[in-house]
N, CA, C and O atoms as a GROMACS GRO file, in nm:
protein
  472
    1UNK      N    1   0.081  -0.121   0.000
    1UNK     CA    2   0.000   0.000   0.000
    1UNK      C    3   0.085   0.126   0.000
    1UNK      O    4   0.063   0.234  -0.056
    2UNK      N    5   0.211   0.081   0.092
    2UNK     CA    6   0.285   0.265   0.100
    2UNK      C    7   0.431   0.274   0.038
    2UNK      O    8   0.526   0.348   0.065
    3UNK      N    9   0.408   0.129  -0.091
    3UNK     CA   10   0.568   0.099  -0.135
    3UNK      C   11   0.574   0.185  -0.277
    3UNK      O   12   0.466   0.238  -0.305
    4UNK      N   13   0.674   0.205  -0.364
    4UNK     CA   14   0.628   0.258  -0.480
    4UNK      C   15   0.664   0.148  -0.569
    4UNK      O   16   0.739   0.053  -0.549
    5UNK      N   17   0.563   0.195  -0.717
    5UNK     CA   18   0.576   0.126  -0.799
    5UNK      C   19   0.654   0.095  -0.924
    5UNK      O   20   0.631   0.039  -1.031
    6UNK      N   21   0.748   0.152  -0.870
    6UNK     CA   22   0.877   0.190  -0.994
    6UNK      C   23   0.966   0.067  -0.969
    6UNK      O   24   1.030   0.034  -1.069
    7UNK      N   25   0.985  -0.012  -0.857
    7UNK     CA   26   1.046  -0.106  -0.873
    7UNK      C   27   1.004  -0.241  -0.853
    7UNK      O   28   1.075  -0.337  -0.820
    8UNK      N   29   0.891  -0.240  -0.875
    8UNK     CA   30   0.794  -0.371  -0.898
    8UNK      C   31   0.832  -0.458  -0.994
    8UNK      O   32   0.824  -0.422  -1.112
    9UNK      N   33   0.886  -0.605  -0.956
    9UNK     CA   34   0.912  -0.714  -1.068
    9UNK      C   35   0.766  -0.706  -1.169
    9UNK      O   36   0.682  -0.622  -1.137
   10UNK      N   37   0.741  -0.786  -1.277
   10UNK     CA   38   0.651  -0.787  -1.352
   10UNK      C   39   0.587  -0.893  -1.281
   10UNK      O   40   0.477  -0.849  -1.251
   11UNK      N   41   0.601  -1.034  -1.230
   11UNK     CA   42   0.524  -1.099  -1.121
   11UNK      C   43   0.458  -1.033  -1.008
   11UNK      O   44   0.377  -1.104  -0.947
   12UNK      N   45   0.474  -0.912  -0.967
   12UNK     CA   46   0.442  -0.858  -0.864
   12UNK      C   47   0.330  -0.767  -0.928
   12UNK      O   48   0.213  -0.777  -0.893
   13UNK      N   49   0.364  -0.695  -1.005
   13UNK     CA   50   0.269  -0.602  -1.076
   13UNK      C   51   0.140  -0.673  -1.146
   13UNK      O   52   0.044  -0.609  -1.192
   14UNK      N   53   0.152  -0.803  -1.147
   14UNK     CA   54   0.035  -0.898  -1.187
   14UNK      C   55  -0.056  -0.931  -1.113
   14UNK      O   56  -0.176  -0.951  -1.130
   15UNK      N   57   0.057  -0.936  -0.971
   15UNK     CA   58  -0.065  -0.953  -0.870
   15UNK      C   59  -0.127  -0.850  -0.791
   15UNK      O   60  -0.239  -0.863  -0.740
   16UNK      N   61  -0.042  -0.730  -0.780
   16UNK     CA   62  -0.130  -0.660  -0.749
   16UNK      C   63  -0.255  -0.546  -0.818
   16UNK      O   64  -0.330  -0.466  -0.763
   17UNK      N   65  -0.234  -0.589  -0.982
   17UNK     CA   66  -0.371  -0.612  -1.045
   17UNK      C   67  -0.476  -0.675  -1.058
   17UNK      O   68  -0.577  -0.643  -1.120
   18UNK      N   69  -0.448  -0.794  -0.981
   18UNK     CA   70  -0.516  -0.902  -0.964
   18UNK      C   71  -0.634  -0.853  -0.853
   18UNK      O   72  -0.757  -0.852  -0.858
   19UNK      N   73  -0.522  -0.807  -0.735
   19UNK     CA   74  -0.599  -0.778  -0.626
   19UNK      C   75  -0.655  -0.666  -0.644
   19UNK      O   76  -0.765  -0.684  -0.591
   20UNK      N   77  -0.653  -0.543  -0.691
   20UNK     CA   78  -0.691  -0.433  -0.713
   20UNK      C   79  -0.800  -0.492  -0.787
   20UNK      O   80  -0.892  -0.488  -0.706
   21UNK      N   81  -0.841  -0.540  -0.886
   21UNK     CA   82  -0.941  -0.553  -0.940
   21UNK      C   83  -1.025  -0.636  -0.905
   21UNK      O   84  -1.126  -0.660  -0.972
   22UNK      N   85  -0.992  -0.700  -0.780
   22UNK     CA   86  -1.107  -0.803  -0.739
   22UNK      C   87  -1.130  -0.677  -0.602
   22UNK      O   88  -1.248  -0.682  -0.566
   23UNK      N   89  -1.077  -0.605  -0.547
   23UNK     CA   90  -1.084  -0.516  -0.422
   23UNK      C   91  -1.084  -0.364  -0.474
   23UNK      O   92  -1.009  -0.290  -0.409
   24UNK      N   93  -1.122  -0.332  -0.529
   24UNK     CA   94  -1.163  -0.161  -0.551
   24UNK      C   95  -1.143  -0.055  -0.458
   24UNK      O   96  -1.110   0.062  -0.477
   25UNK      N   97  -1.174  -0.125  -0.341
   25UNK     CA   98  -1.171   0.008  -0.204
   25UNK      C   99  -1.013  -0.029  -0.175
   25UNK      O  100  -0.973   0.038  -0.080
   26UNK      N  101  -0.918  -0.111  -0.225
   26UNK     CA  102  -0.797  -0.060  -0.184
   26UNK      C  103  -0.726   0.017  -0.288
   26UNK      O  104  -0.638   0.087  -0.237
   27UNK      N  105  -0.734   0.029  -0.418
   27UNK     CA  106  -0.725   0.133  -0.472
   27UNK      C  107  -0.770   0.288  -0.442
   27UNK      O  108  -0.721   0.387  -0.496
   28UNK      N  109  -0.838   0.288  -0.377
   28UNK     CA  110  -0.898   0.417  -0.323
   28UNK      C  111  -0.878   0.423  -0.178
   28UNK      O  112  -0.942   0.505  -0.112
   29UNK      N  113  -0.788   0.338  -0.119
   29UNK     CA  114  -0.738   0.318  -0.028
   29UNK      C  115  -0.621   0.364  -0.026
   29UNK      O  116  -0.598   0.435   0.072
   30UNK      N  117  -0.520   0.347  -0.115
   30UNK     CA  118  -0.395   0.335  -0.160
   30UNK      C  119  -0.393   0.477  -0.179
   30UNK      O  120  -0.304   0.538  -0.119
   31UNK      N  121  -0.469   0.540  -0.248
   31UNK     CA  122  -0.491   0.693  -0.272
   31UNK      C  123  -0.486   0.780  -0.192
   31UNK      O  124  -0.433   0.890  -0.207
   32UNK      N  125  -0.546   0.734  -0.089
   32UNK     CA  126  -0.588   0.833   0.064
   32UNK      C  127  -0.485   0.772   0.073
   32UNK      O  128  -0.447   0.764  -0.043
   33UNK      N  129  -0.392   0.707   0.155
   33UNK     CA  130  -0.279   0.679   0.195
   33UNK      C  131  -0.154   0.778   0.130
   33UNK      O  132  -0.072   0.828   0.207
   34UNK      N  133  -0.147   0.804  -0.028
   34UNK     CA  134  -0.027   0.809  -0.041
   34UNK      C  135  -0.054   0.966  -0.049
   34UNK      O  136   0.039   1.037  -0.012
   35UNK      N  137  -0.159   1.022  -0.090
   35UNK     CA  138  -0.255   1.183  -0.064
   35UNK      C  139  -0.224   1.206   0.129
   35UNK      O  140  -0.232   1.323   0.164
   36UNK      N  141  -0.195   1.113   0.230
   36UNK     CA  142  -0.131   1.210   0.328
   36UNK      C  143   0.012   1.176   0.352
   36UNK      O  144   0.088   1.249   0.416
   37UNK      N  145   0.039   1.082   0.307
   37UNK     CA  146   0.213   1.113   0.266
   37UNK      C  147   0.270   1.248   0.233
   37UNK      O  148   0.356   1.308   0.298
   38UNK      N  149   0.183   1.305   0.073
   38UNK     CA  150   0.222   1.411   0.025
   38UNK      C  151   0.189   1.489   0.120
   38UNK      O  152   0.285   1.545   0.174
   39UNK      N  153   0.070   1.517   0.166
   39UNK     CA  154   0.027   1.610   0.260
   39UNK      C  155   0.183   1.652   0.370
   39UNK      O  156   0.248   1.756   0.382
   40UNK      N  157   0.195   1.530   0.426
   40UNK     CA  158   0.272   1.533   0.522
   40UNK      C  159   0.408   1.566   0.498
   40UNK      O  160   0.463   1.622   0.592
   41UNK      N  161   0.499   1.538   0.362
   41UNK     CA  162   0.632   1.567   0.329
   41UNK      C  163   0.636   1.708   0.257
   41UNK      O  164   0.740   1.774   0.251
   42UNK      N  165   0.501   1.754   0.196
   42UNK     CA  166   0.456   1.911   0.132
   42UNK      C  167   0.438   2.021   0.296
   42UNK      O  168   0.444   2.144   0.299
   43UNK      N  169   0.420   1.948   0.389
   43UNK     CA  170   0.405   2.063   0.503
   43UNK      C  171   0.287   2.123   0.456
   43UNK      O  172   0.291   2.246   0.460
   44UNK      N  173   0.175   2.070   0.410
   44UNK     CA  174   0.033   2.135   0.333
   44UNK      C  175  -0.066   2.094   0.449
   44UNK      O  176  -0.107   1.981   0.473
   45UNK      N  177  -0.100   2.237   0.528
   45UNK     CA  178  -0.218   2.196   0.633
   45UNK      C  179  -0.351   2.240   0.544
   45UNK      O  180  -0.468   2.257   0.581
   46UNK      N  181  -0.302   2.248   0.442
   46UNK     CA  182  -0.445   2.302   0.389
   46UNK      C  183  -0.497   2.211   0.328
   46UNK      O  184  -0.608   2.216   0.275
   47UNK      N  185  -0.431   2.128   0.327
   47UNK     CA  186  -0.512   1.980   0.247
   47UNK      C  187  -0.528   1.868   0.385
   47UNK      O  188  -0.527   1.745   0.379
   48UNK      N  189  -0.534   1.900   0.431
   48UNK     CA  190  -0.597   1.776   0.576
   48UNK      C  191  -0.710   1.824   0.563
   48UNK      O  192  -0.763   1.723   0.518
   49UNK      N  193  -0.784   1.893   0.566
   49UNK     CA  194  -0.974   1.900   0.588
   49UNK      C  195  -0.993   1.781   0.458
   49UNK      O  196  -1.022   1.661   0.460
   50UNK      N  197  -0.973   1.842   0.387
   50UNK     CA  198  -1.037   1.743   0.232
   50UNK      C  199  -1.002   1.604   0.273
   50UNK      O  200  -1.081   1.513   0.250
   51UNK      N  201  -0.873   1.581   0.341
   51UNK     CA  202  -0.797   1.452   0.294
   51UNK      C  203  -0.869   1.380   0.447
   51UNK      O  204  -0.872   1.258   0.460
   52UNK      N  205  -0.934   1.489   0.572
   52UNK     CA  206  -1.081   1.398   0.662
   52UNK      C  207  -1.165   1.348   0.601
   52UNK      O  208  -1.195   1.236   0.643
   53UNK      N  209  -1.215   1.381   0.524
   53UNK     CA  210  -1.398   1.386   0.446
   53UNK      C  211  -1.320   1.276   0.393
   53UNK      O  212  -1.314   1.169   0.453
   54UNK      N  213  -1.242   1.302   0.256
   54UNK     CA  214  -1.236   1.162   0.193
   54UNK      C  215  -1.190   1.032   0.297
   54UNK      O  216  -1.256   0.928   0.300
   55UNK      N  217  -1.086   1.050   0.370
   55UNK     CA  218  -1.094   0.916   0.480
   55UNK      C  219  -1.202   0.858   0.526
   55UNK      O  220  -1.214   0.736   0.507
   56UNK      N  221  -1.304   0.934   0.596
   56UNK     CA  222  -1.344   0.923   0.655
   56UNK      C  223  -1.505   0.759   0.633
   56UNK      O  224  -1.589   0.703   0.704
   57UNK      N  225  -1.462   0.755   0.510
   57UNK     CA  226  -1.581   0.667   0.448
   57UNK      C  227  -1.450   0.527   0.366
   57UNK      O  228  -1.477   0.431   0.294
   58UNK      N  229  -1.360   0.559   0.402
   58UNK     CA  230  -1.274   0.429   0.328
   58UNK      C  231  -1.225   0.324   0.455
   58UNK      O  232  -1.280   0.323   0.565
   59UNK      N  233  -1.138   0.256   0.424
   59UNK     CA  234  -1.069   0.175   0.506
   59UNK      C  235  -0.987   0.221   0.623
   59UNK      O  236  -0.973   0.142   0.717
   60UNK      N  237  -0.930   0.343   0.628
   60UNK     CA  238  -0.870   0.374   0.742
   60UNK      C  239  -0.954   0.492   0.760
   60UNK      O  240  -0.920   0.606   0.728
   61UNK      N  241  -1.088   0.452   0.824
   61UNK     CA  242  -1.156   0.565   0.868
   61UNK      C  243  -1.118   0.562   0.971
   61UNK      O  244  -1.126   0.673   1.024
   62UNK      N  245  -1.055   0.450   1.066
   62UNK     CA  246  -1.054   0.484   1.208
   62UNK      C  247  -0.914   0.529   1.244
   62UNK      O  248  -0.890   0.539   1.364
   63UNK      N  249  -0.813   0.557   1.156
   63UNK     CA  250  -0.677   0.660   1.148
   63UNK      C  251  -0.716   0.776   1.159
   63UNK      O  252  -0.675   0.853   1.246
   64UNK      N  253  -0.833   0.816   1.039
   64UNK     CA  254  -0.864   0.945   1.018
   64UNK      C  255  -0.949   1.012   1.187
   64UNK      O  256  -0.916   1.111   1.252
   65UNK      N  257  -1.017   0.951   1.205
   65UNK     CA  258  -1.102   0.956   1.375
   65UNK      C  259  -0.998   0.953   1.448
   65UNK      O  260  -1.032   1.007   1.553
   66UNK      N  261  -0.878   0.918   1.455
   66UNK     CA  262  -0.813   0.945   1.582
   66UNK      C  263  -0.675   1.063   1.527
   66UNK      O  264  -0.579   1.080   1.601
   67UNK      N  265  -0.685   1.132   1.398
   67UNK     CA  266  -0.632   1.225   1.376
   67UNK      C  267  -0.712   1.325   1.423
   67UNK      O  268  -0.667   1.411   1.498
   68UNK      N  269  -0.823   1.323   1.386
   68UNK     CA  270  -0.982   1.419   1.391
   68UNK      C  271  -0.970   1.479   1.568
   68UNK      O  272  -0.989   1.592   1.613
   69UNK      N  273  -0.928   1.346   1.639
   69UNK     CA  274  -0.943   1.308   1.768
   69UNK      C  275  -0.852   1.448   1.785
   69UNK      O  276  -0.890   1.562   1.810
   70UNK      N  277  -0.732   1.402   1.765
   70UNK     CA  278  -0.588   1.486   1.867
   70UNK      C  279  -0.545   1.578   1.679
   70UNK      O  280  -0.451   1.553   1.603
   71UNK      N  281  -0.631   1.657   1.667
   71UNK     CA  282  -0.614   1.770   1.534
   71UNK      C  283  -0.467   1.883   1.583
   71UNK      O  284  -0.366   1.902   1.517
   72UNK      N  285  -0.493   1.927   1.684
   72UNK     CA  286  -0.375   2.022   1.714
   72UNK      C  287  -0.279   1.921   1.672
   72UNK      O  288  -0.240   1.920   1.556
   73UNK      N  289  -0.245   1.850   1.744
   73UNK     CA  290  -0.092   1.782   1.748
   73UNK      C  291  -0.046   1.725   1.577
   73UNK      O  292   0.066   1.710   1.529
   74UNK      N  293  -0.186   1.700   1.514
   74UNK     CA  294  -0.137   1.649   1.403
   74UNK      C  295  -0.107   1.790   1.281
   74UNK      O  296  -0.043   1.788   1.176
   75UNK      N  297  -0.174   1.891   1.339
   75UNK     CA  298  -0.122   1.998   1.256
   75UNK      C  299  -0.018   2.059   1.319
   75UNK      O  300   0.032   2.135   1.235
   76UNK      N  301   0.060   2.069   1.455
   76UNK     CA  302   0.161   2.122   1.464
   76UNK      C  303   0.281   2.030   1.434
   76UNK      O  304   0.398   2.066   1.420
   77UNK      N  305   0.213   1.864   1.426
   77UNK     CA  306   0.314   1.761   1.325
   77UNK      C  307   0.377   1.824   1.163
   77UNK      O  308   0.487   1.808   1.111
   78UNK      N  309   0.271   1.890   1.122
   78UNK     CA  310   0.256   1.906   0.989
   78UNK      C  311   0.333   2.034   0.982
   78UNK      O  312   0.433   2.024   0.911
   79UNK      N  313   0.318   2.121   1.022
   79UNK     CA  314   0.410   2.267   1.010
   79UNK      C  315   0.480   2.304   1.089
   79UNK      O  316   0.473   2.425   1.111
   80UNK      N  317   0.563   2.235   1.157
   80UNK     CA  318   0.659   2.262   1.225
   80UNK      C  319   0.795   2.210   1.167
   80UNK      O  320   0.798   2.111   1.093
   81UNK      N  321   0.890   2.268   1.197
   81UNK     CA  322   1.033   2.187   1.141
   81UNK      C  323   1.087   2.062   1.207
   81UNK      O  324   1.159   1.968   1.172
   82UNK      N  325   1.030   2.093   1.301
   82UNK     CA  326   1.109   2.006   1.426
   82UNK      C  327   1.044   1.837   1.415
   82UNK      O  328   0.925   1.810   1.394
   83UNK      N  329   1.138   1.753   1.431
   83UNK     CA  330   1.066   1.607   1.454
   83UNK      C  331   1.190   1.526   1.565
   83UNK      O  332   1.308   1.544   1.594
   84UNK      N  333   1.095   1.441   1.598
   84UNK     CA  334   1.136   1.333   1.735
   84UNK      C  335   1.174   1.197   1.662
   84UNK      O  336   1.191   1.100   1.736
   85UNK      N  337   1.189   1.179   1.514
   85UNK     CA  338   1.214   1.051   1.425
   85UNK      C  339   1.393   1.027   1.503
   85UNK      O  340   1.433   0.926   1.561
   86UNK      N  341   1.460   1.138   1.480
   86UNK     CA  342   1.636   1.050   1.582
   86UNK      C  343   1.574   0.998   1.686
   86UNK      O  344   1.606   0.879   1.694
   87UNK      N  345   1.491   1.032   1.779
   87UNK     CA  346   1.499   1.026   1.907
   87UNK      C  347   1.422   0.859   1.907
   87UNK      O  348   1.460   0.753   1.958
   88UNK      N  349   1.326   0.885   1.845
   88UNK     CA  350   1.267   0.706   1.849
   88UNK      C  351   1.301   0.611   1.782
   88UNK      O  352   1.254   0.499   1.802
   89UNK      N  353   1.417   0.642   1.662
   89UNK     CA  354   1.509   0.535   1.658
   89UNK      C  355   1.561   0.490   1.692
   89UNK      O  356   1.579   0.369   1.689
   90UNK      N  357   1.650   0.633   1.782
   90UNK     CA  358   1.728   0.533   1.856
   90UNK      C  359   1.721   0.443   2.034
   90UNK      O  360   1.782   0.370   2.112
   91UNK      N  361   1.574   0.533   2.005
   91UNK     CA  362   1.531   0.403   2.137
   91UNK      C  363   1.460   0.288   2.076
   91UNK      O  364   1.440   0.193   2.152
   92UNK      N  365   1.416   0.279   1.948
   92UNK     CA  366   1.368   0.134   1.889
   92UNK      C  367   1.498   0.075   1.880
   92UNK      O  368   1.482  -0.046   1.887
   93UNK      N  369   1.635   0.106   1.866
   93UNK     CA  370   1.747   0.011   1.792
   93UNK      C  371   1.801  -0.018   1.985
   93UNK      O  372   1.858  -0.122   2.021
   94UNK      N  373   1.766   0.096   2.079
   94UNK     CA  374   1.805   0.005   2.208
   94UNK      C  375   1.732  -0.088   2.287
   94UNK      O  376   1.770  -0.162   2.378
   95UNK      N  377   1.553  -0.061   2.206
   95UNK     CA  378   1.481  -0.210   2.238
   95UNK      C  379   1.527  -0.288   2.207
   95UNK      O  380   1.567  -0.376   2.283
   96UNK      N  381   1.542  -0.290   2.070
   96UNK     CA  382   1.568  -0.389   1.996
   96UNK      C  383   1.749  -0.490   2.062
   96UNK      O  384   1.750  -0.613   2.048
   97UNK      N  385   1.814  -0.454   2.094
   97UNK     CA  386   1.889  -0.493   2.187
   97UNK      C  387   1.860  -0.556   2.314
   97UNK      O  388   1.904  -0.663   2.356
   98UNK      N  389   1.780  -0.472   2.372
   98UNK     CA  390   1.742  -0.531   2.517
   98UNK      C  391   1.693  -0.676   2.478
   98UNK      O  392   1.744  -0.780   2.519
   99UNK      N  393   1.569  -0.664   2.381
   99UNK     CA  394   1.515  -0.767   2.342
   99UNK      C  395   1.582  -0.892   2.325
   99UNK      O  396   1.556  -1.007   2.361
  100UNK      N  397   1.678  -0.839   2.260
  100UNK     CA  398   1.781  -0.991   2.207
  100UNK      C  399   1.856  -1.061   2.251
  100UNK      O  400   1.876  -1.178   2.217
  101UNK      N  401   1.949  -0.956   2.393
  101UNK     CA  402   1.967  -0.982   2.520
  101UNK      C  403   1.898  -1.061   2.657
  101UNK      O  404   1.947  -1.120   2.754
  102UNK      N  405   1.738  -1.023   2.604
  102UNK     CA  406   1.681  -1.098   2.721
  102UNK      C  407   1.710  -1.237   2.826
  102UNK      O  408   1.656  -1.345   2.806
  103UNK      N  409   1.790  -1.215   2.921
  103UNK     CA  410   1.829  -1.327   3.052
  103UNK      C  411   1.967  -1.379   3.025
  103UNK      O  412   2.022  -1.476   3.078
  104UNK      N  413   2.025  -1.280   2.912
  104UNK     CA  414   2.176  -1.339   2.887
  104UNK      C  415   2.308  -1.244   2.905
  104UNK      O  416   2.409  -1.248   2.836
  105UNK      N  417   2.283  -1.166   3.006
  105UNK     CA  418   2.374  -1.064   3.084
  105UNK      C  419   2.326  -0.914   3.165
  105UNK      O  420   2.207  -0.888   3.181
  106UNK      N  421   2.400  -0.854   3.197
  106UNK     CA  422   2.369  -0.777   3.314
  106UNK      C  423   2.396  -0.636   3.214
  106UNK      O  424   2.433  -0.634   3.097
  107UNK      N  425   2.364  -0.520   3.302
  107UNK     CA  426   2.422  -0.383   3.270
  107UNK      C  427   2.510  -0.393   3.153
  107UNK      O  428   2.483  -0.401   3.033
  108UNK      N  429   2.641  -0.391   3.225
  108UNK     CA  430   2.742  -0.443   3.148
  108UNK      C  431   2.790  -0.495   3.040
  108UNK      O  432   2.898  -0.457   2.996
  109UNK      N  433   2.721  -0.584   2.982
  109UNK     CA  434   2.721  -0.656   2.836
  109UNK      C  435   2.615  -0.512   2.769
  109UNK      O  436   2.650  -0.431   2.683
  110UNK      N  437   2.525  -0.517   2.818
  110UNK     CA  438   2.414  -0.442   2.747
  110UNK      C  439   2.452  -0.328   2.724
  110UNK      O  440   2.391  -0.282   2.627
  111UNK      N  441   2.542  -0.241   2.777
  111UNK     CA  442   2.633  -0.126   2.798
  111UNK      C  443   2.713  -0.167   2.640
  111UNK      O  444   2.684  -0.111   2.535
  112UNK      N  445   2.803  -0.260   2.652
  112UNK     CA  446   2.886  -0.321   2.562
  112UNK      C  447   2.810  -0.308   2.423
  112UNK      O  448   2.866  -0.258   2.326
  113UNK      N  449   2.690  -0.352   2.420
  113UNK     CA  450   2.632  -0.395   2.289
  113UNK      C  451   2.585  -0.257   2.234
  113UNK      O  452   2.567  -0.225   2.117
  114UNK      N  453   2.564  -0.161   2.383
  114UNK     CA  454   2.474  -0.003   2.291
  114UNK      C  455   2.584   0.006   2.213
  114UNK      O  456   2.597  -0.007   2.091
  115UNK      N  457   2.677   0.034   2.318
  115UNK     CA  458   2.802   0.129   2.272
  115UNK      C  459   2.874   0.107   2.142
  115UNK      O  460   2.899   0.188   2.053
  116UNK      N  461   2.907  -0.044   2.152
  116UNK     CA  462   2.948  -0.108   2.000
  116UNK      C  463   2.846  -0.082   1.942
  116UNK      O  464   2.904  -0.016   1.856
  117UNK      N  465   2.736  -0.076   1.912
  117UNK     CA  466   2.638  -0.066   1.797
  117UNK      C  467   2.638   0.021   1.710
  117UNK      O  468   2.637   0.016   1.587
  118UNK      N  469   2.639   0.122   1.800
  118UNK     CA  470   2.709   0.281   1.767
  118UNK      C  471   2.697   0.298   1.633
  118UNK      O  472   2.738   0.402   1.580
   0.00000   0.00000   0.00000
C-alpha cells in the first residue's frame, strides 16, 4: 500500500492487479494513503480537511477519527520543522537490543552492545 511502484518485478505487478481488481476500495485506499504522505512531506495543512472527508468513508476511517481526535498535534506535526524521528530510533534500535539480550547478561554486556552498535 505505501511501497512505490517503480520497482515492482513484472510478477508482482500482476498480482497486485489481480488484487486491485477483485478489491476496488484498496485502490482508493492506496490513494488516501499516499494523498497524506504528500500532505505530510509538502508541510500542506491546507489539504488535511479534504484529505478527513475523503478518509473518513474508506478503510482507514478509524486513522482518520483518531487524527480528527488529537487535530492540534497532528497539525503542529505538519508545520513545524522540528521532529522526534532520531529520538525514536534510537530508542527502537536500544529495544531492539534489550530484546535480544533478554536473561543473557547484566548492565554491562548491554552497555557493551549499545556502545558497539554505535
Amino acid at each position: 500500500m505505501t511501497l512505490g511502484r517503480d520497482d515492482l518485478t513484472k510478477a508482482e505487478t500482476v498480482v497486485i492487479a489481480a488484487i486491485e481488481g477483485g478489491v476496488p476500495t484498496l485502490v482508493d485506499t492506496r490513494n488516501i494513503i499516499a494523498d497524506f504522505q504528500g500532505m505530510i512531506r509538502r508541510k500542506s495543512l491546507s489539504d488535511l480537511e479534504p484529505w478527513l472527508d475523503r478518509a473518513k468513508g474508506s478503510l482507514v476511517a478509524s486513522f482518520a477519527n483518531g487524527i480528527n481526535k488529537d487535530r492540534a498535534a497532528v497539525a503542529a506535526a505538519i508545520t513545524s520543522p522540528w521532529s522526534d524521528g532520531q529520538t525514536e530510533g534510537q530508542i527502537t534500535k536500544l529495544k531492539l537490543v534489550k530484546r535480544q539480550m533478554y536473561g543473557r547478561g547484566k548492565l554491562d554486556l548491554l552497555q557493551a552492545r549499545v556502545i558497539g552498535a554505535g
